[in-house]
C-alpha positions in Angstrom: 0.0 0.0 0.0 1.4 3.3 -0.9 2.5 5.4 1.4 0.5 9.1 1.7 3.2 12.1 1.2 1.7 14.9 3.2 3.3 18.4 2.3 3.1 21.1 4.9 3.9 25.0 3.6 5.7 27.2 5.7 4.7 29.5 7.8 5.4 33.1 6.3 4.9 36.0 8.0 2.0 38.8 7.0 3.7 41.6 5.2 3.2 44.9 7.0 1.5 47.6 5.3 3.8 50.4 3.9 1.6 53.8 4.4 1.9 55.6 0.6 4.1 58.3 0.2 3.0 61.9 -1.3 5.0 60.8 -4.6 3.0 57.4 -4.4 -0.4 59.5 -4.1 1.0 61.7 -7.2 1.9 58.9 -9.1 -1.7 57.1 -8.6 -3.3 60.7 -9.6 -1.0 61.0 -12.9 -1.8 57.3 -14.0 -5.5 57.1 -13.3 -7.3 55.8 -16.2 -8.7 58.0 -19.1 -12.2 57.0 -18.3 -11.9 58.1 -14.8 -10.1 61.3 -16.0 -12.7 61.8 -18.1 -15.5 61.6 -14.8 -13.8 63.2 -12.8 -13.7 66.1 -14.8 -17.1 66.4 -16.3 -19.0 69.4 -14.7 -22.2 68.3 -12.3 -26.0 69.4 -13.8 -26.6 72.8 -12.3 -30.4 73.3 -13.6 -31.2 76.7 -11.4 -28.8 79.2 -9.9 -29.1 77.6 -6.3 -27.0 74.7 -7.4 -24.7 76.6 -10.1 -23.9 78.7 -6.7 -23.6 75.4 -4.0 -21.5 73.6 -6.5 -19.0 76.6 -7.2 -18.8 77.8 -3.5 -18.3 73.6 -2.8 -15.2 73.7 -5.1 -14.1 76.5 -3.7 -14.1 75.7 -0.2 -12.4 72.4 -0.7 -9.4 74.3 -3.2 -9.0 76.5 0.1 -8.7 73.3 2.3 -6.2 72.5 -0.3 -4.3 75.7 0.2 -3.9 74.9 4.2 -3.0 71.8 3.5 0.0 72.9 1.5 0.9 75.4 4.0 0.9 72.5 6.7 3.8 70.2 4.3 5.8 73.3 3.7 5.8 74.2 7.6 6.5 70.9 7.6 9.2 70.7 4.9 11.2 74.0 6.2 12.0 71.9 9.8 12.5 68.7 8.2 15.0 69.8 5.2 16.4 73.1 7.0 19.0 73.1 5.0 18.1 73.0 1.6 14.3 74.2 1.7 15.0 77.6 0.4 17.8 75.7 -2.4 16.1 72.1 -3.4 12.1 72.7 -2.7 11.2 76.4 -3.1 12.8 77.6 -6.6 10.6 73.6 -7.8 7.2 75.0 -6.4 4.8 76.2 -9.0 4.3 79.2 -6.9 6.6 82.2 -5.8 8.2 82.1 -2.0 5.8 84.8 -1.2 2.7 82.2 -1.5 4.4 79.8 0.1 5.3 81.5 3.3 1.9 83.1 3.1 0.5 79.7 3.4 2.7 78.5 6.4 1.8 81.4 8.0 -1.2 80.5 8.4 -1.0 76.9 8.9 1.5 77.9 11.9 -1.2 80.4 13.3 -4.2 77.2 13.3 -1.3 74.9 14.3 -0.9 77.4 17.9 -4.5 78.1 18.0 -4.4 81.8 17.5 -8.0 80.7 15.0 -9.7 78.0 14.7 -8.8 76.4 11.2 -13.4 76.1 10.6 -12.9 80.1 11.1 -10.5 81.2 9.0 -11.3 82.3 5.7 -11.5 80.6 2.6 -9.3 83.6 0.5 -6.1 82.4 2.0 -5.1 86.2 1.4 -7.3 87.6 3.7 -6.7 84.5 6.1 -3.1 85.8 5.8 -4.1 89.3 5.9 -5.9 88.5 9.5 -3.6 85.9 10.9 -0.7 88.1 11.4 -2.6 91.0 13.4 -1.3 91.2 16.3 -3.3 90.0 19.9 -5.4 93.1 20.3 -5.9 93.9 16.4 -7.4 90.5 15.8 -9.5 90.1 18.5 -10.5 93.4 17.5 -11.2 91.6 14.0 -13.3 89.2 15.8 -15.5 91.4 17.5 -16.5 92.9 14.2 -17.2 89.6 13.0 -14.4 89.1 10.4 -13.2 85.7 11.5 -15.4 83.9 9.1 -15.5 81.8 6.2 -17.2 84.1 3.8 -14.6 87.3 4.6 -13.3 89.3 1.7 -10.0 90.3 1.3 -11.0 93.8 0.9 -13.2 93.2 4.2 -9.5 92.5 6.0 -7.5 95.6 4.1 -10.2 98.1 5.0 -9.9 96.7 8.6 -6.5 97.4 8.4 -6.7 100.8 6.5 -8.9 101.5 10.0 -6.5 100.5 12.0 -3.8 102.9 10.8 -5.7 105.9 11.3 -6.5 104.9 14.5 -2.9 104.6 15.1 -2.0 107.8 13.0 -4.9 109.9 15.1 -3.7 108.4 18.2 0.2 109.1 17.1 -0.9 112.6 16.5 -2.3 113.3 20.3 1.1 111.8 21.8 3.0 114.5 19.2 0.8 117.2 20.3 1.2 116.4 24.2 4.8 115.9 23.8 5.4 119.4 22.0 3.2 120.8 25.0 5.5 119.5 27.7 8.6 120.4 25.5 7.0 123.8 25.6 6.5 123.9 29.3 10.0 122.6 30.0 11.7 125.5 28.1 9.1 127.7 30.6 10.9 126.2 33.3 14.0 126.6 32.0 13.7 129.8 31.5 12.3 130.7 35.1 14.8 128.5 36.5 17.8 131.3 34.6 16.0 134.1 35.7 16.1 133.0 39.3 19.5 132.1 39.2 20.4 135.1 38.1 18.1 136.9 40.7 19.9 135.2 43.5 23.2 135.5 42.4 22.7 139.4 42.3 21.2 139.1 45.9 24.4 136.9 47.0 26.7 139.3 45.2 24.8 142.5 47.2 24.7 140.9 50.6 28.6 140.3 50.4 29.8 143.9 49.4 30.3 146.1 52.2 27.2 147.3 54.3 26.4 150.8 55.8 28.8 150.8 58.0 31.3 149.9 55.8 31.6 146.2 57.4 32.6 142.9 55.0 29.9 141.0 55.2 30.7 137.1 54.6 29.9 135.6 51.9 29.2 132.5 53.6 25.7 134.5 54.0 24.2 133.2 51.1 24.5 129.4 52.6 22.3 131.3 55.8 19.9 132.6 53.5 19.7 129.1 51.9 
């Protein structure tokens, strides 16, 4: 009787799961298939003005979220490759250095929590614009309700155009007080001669001879002191 062979397979061990780099996620973007180019692509139906508007502002919104995203890898990016951000990644960005530090800007202001990132909004110029206020200027921004999605850029630089008035005007009363304390220190000054020069003909007087034809010390004037 022949004998059974029983084969056993060896035990190999589960392959662990490598996460997908950003040039991985590129590469599946560029090679994606021409029908799926094509879909992706196509516009949506926009029958009335409601959903021409919802479908735009939807688009809009999520090429905002895009921008923070990219400021988030190029805060990112400057730590990790400190040396050669400015030389190896900048001059390869489709976008000027201006942009870009626009962007990290603000991803480093929702990174400390100086605004919420559901706040900011979605021009990433007037996010900028507002972000780098200083403590008092942007609360000041929030109390007049600009920390919002729907702000305008134009919103934010009339804001600012306020704010350097305010700053100006305010400038001009601490100009105007400080040439009126100029003013009254030369008044003082002034006095302050004419006394001097009061006393000293008083000092001189008492030490010339009096009446009776006597020296009178000088050492008077520290008595009269």
């Amino acid at each position: 009787m022949a004998k059974k062979v029983v084969t056993t397979v060896r035990w190999k061990p589960a392959q662990k799961q490598r996460r997908p780099s950003a040039l991985d996620l590129l590469n599946e973007t560029v090679h994606l298939p021409p029908r799926f180019e094509t879909f992706a692509s196509s516009l949506a139906d926009t029958p009335n003005e409601d959903s021409l508007v919802d479908v735009v502002n939807s688009h809009w919104a999520a090429a905002q979220r895009s921008m923070l995203m990219i400021g988030r890898y190029l805060l990112r990016a400057q730590n990790q490759f400190r040396g050669s951000f400015m030389r190896a990644i900048v001059p390869r960005l489709h976008f000027e250095y201006r942009t870009a530090n626009m962007l990290m800007q603000i991803a480093l202001r929702v990174q400390e929590g100086v605004v919420p990132q559901e706040r900011l909004p979605t021009s990433y110029r007037a996010a900028y614009r507002l972000v780098t206020l200083s403590t008092s200027d942007l609360a000041l921004a929030d109390k007049r309700g600009l920390l919002r999605p729907d702000t305008r850029q134009r919103d934010v630089e009339e804001f600012r155009r306020e704010l350097r008035r305010a700053q100006m005007t305010s400038q001009s009363v601490l100009a105007a007080r400080r040439d009126e304390l100029q003013a009254r220190l030369e008044r003082i000054r002034q006095e302050q001669r004419q006394l001097e020069e009061e006393l000293a003909r008083i000092v001189e007087e008492i030490g010339s001879k009096d009446e009776d034809g006597i020296i009178i010390d000088s050492n008077v004037e520290d008595q009269v002191a």
